[in-house]
C-alpha positions, -999 to +999 in steps of 0.1 A: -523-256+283-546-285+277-535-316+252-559-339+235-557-379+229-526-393+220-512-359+201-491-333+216-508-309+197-518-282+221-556-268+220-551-233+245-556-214+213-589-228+200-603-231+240-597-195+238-621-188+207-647-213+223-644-199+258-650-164+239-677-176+219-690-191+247-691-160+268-711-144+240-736-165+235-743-163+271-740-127+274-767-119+249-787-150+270-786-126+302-790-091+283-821-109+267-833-115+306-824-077+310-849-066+280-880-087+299-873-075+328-864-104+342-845-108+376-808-117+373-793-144+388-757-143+408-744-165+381-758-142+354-742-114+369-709-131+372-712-136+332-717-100+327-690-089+347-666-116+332-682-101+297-664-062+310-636-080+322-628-098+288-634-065+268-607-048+292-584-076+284-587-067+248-578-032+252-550-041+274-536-063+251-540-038+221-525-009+240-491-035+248-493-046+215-491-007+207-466-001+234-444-034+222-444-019+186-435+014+197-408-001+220-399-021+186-395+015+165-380+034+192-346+001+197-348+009+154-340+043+161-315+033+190-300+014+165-293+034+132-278+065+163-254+031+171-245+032+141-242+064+128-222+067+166-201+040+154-194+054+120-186+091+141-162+073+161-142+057+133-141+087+117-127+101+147-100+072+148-094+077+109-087+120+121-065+108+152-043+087+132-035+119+108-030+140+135-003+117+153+012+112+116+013+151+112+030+157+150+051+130+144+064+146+112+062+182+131+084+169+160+111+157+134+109+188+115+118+204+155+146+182+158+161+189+124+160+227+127+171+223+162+202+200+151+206+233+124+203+260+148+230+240+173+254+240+142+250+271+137+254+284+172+284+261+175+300+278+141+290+310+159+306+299+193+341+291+168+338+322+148+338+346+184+372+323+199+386+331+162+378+364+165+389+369+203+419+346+192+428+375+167+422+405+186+448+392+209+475+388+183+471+424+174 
């Protein structure tokens, strides 16, 4: 980059227009050469070819600028799926935490009912001593 005088301000921009403008005005210099007939020099060569060269830049600087704004849709996209992942994955929490409240509840009911059925089978386990406990005394 190229500064000027006493100011920092930088000039790389506008050499770039001039450089450009430049390059035209000498480029239509050599093509007029071209229309007479005329032989070309090395040097007017060497401005036609930097000419293509320049044009090729352009294009290759359009089709990033393409690629960079499809690169720019496409982490959009990336990020609304994050999202919508994210979202997905609290839901999935949100589900989780009902299902460990609703075995948690289940493996009390168990318990209870199990407590129930060992009375029982303990009242059952008394009843057959009573009744084997009688059958002896008669």
């Amino acid at each position: 980059m190229f500064k000027y005088g006493a100011s920092s301000m930088y000039v790389s921009g506008d050499l770039g227009v001039l450089a450009q403008e430049a390059l035209r005005v000498a480029v239509e210099s050599v093509l007029g050469k071209l229309r007479e007939g005329k032989k070309l020099s090395t040097e007017d060569i060497f401005l036609l070819y930097l000419a293509t060269i320049g044009k090729e830049l352009d294009e290759i600087r359009r089709e990033i600028a393409e690629v960079n704004q499809r690169i720019d849709q496409t982490n959009r996209r990336i990020d609304e799926i994050s999202k919508k992942i994210d979202e997905t994955n609290m839901r999935i929490d949100e589900t989780n935490k009902r299902i460990d409240a609703i075995a948690q509840e289940l493996g009390r009911r168990i318990d209870e009912t199990n407590k129930r059925i060992d009375g029982v089978y303990a009242l059952l386990l008394d009843m057959q001593k009573l009744l084997v406990e009688i059958a002896r005394k008669s």
